[in-house]
C-alpha positions in Angstrom: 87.8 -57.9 -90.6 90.6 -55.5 -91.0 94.4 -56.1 -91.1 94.7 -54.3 -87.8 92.5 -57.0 -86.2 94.7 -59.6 -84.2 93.7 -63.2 -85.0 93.8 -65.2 -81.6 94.8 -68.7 -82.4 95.0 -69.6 -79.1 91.0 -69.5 -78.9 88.4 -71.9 -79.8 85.1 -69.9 -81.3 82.5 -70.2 -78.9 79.7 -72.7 -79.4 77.2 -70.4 -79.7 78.6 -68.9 -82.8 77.7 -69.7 -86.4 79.3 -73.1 -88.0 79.2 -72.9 -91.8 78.8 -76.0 -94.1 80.2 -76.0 -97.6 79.3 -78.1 -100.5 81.6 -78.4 -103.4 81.2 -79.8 -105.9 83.8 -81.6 -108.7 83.4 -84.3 -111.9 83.9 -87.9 -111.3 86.5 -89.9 -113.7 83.6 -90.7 -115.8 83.5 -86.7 -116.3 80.1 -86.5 -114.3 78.8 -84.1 -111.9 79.9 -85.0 -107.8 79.7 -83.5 -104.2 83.4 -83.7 -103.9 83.4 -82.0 -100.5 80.3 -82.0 -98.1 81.1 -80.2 -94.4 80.8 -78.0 -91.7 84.4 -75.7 -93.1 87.2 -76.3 -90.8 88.9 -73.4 -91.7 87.4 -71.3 -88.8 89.4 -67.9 -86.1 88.8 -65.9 -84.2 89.6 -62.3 -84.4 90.4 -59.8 -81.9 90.7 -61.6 -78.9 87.1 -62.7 -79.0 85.4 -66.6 -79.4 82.7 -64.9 -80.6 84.4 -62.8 -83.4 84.9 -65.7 -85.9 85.9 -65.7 -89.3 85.3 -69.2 -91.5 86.8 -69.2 -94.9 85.3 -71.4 -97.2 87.2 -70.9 -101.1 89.9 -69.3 -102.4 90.7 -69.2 -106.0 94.3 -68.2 -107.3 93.1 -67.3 -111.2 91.2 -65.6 -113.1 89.2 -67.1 -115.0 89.0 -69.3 -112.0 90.1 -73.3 -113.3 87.1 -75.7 -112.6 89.0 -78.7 -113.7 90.6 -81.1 -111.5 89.6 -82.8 -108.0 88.1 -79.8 -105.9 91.4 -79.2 -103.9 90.0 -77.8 -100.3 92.0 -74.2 -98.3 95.5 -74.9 -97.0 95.7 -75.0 -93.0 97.3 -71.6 -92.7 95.4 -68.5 -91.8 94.6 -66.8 -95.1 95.5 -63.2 -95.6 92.3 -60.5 -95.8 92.9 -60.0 -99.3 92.6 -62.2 -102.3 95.7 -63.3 -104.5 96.5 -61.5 -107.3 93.8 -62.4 -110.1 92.0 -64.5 -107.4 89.3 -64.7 -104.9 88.2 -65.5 -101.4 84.4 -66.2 -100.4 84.1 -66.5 -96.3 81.7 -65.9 -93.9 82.6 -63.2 -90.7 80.5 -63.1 -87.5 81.1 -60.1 -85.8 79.6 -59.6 -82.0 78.1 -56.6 -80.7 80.7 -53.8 -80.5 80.6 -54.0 -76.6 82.0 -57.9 -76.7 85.3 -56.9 -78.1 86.1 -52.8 -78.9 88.5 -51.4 -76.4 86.9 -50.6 -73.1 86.4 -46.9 -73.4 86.2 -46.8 -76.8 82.6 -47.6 -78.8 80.8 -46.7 -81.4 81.8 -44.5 -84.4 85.2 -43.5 -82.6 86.2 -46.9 -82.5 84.9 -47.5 -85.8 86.9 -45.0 -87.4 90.3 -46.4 -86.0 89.6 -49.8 -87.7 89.2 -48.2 -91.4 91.0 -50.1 -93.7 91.0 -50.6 -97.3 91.5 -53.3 -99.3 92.8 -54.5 -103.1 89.5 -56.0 -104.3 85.8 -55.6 -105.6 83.6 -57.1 -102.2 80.4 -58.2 -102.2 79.1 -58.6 -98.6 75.6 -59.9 -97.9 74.2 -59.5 -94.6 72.9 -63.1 -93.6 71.8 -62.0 -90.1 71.8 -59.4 -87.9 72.6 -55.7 -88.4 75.7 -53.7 -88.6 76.7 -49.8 -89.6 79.1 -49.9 -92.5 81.1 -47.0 -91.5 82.7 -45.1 -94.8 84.7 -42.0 -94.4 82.3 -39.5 -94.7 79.1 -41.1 -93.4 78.2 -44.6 -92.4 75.3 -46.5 -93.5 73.0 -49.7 -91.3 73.0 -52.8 -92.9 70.2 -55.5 -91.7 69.8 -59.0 -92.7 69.2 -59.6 -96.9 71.0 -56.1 -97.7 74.0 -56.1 -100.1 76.9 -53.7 -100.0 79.4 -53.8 -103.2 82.5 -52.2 -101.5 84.4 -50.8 -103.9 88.4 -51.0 -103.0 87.5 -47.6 -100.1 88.5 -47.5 -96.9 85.4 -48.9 -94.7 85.0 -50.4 -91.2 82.5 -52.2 -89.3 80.4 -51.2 -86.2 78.0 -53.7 -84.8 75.9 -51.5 -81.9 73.0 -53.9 -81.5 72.7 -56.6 -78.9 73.0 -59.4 -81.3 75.5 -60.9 -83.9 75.8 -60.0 -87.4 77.1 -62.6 -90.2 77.9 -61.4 -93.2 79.5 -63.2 -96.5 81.9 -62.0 -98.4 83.2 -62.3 -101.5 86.7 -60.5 -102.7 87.5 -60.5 -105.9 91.5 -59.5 -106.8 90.8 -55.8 -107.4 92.7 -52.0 -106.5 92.3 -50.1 -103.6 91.4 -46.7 -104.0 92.0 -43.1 -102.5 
Protein backbone atom coordinates (compact mmCIF):
# COMPACT_ATOMS: atom_id res chain seq x y z
CA UNK A 1 0.00 0.00 0.00
CA UNK A 2 1.81 3.08 -1.03
CA UNK A 3 1.07 6.81 -0.24
CA UNK A 4 0.25 7.34 -3.85
CA UNK A 5 -2.58 4.76 -3.52
CA UNK A 6 -6.02 6.63 -3.26
CA UNK A 7 -8.18 5.20 -0.43
CA UNK A 8 -11.88 5.14 -1.74
CA UNK A 9 -14.17 5.64 1.14
CA UNK A 10 -16.97 5.70 -0.80
CA UNK A 11 -16.63 1.82 -1.38
CA UNK A 12 -17.66 -1.11 0.67
CA UNK A 13 -14.85 -4.10 0.17
CA UNK A 14 -16.36 -6.77 -1.66
CA UNK A 15 -17.70 -9.87 0.04
CA UNK A 16 -15.55 -12.02 -1.44
CA UNK A 17 -12.50 -10.48 0.17
CA UNK A 18 -10.82 -11.52 3.35
CA UNK A 19 -12.48 -10.39 6.85
CA UNK A 20 -9.88 -10.46 9.71
CA UNK A 21 -10.76 -11.29 13.40
CA UNK A 22 -8.64 -9.95 16.20
CA UNK A 23 -8.32 -11.06 19.67
CA UNK A 24 -6.83 -8.92 22.24
CA UNK A 25 -6.30 -9.48 25.04
CA UNK A 26 -6.07 -7.13 28.57
CA UNK A 27 -6.12 -7.89 32.69
CA UNK A 28 -9.27 -7.84 34.57
CA UNK A 29 -9.55 -5.55 37.92
CA UNK A 30 -8.44 -8.59 39.77
CA UNK A 31 -5.11 -8.16 37.58
CA UNK A 32 -5.92 -11.47 35.66
CA UNK A 33 -5.59 -12.42 32.16
CA UNK A 34 -8.92 -11.42 29.72
CA UNK A 35 -10.04 -11.42 25.95
CA UNK A 36 -10.74 -7.79 26.12
CA UNK A 37 -11.64 -7.47 22.45
CA UNK A 38 -12.89 -10.55 20.36
CA UNK A 39 -13.92 -9.57 16.44
CA UNK A 40 -13.96 -9.52 12.99
CA UNK A 41 -11.71 -5.71 12.90
CA UNK A 42 -13.84 -2.97 11.70
CA UNK A 43 -11.25 -0.89 10.79
CA UNK A 44 -11.32 -2.06 7.09
CA UNK A 45 -10.65 0.35 3.04
CA UNK A 46 -10.32 0.02 0.19
CA UNK A 47 -7.56 1.31 -1.86
CA UNK A 48 -7.28 2.36 -5.31
CA UNK A 49 -10.62 2.45 -6.43
CA UNK A 50 -11.02 -1.17 -5.92
CA UNK A 51 -13.58 -3.38 -3.30
CA UNK A 52 -11.31 -5.90 -3.76
CA UNK A 53 -8.01 -3.98 -2.74
CA UNK A 54 -8.68 -3.82 1.10
CA UNK A 55 -6.62 -2.90 3.72
CA UNK A 56 -7.77 -3.92 7.61
CA UNK A 57 -5.84 -2.46 10.38
CA UNK A 58 -5.81 -4.24 13.38
CA UNK A 59 -3.18 -2.39 16.20
CA UNK A 60 -1.34 0.56 16.45
CA UNK A 61 0.98 1.26 19.27
CA UNK A 62 2.23 4.98 19.88
CA UNK A 63 5.53 3.88 22.26
CA UNK A 64 8.26 2.22 22.44
CA UNK A 65 8.45 0.02 24.65
CA UNK A 66 4.86 -0.43 23.77
CA UNK A 67 2.57 0.10 27.32
CA UNK A 68 0.53 -3.16 28.12
CA UNK A 69 -1.20 -1.71 31.08
CA UNK A 70 -4.57 -0.36 31.01
CA UNK A 71 -8.05 -1.52 29.28
CA UNK A 72 -6.96 -2.59 25.67
CA UNK A 73 -8.09 0.77 23.97
CA UNK A 74 -9.15 -0.46 20.23
CA UNK A 75 -7.86 2.02 16.61
CA UNK A 76 -9.60 5.37 16.32
CA UNK A 77 -12.27 5.66 13.38
CA UNK A 78 -10.03 7.64 11.11
CA UNK A 79 -8.03 6.17 8.26
CA UNK A 80 -4.60 5.56 9.66
CA UNK A 81 -1.63 6.90 7.86
CA UNK A 82 0.89 4.13 6.07
CA UNK A 83 3.44 4.71 8.43
CA UNK A 84 3.74 4.12 12.12
CA UNK A 85 4.03 7.00 14.74
CA UNK A 86 7.10 8.06 15.89
CA UNK A 87 8.43 5.19 18.34
CA UNK A 88 5.30 3.18 17.46
CA UNK A 89 3.77 0.53 15.41
CA UNK A 90 1.05 -0.67 13.10
CA UNK A 91 0.23 -4.56 12.43
CA UNK A 92 -2.57 -4.79 9.44
CA UNK A 93 -3.49 -7.14 7.04
CA UNK A 94 -3.46 -5.84 2.94
CA UNK A 95 -5.24 -7.83 0.27
CA UNK A 96 -4.14 -6.94 -2.93
CA UNK A 97 -6.07 -8.26 -6.32
CA UNK A 98 -4.48 -9.38 -9.26
CA UNK A 99 -2.67 -6.43 -10.98
CA UNK A 100 -5.38 -6.50 -13.84
CA UNK A 101 -8.37 -5.60 -11.15
CA UNK A 102 -7.06 -2.22 -10.50
CA UNK A 103 -3.47 -0.97 -12.42
CA UNK A 104 -4.24 1.62 -15.00
CA UNK A 105 -5.57 0.20 -18.22
CA UNK A 106 -2.55 0.13 -20.34
CA UNK A 107 -0.23 -0.06 -17.79
CA UNK A 108 0.72 -3.78 -16.06
CA UNK A 109 3.29 -5.41 -14.80
CA UNK A 110 6.77 -4.20 -13.80
CA UNK A 111 6.02 -0.73 -15.54
CA UNK A 112 3.34 -0.10 -13.31
CA UNK A 113 5.12 -1.48 -10.55
CA UNK A 114 7.86 0.81 -10.79
CA UNK A 115 5.59 3.95 -10.62
CA UNK A 116 4.16 2.81 -7.24
CA UNK A 117 7.76 2.59 -5.47
CA UNK A 118 7.61 4.11 -2.34
CA UNK A 119 9.53 4.05 0.80
CA UNK A 120 8.76 4.17 4.07
CA UNK A 121 10.07 5.29 7.87
CA UNK A 122 10.06 1.83 9.40
CA UNK A 123 11.53 -1.82 9.87
CA UNK A 124 8.44 -4.12 8.02
CA UNK A 125 7.87 -7.48 8.42
CA UNK A 126 5.37 -8.79 5.82
CA UNK A 127 4.27 -12.44 5.84
CA UNK A 128 2.56 -13.70 2.85
CA UNK A 129 -0.68 -15.44 4.26
CA UNK A 130 -1.98 -16.36 0.81
CA UNK A 131 -1.39 -16.03 -2.57
CA UNK A 132 1.64 -14.79 -4.44
CA UNK A 133 3.03 -11.43 -5.29
CA UNK A 134 6.59 -10.00 -6.87
CA UNK A 135 8.10 -7.65 -4.46
CA UNK A 136 9.51 -5.28 -6.88
CA UNK A 137 12.91 -3.51 -5.40
CA UNK A 138 14.79 -1.04 -7.49
CA UNK A 139 17.16 -3.17 -9.09
CA UNK A 140 15.43 -6.53 -9.29
CA UNK A 141 12.12 -7.88 -7.92
CA UNK A 142 11.69 -10.94 -6.10
CA UNK A 143 8.10 -13.61 -6.01
CA UNK A 144 6.70 -14.10 -2.84
CA UNK A 145 4.19 -17.16 -2.24
CA UNK A 146 2.18 -17.98 0.71
CA UNK A 147 4.43 -18.76 4.24
CA UNK A 148 7.48 -16.52 2.82
CA UNK A 149 8.72 -13.56 4.91
CA UNK A 150 10.18 -10.37 3.55
CA UNK A 151 12.00 -7.87 6.34
CA UNK A 152 11.83 -4.58 4.28
CA UNK A 153 14.26 -2.56 5.38
CA UNK A 154 13.08 1.41 5.16
CA UNK A 155 14.00 0.90 0.73
CA UNK A 156 11.87 1.98 -1.73
CA UNK A 157 9.69 -1.28 -2.76
CA UNK A 158 6.32 -1.81 -4.54
CA UNK A 159 3.97 -4.51 -5.10
CA UNK A 160 2.93 -6.46 -8.28
CA UNK A 161 0.36 -9.19 -8.04
CA UNK A 162 0.40 -10.88 -11.87
CA UNK A 163 -1.47 -14.14 -10.87
CA UNK A 164 -5.13 -14.72 -11.21
CA UNK A 165 -5.71 -14.78 -7.54
CA UNK A 166 -5.49 -12.50 -4.36
CA UNK A 167 -2.55 -12.12 -2.14
CA UNK A 168 -2.93 -11.17 1.71
CA UNK A 169 -0.14 -10.25 3.30
CA UNK A 170 0.51 -8.94 7.19
CA UNK A 171 2.36 -6.44 8.05
CA UNK A 172 4.00 -5.20 10.71
CA UNK A 173 5.85 -1.57 10.86
CA UNK A 174 7.87 -0.72 13.37
CA UNK A 175 8.80 3.33 13.73
CA UNK A 176 12.11 3.12 11.80
CA UNK A 177 14.23 5.48 8.84
CA UNK A 178 13.86 5.36 5.40
CA UNK A 179 16.75 4.91 3.44
CA UNK A 180 18.47 5.93 0.06
Amino acid sequence: MAENLVSSADLTPAASTRKIRRVVTALDSAGQSIVAIDDVSPHVSCQANSDLFVVTQLWRTTSTPADNDGQAVDLPKEELPVSPPTNGSVFRTVEFPPDSVWRAPGAEGEEMARRQIHATPSLDYCIVLSGEIYAVLDAQETKLVAGDVLIQRGTNHAWSNRSSESCVIAFVLIDGNAVG
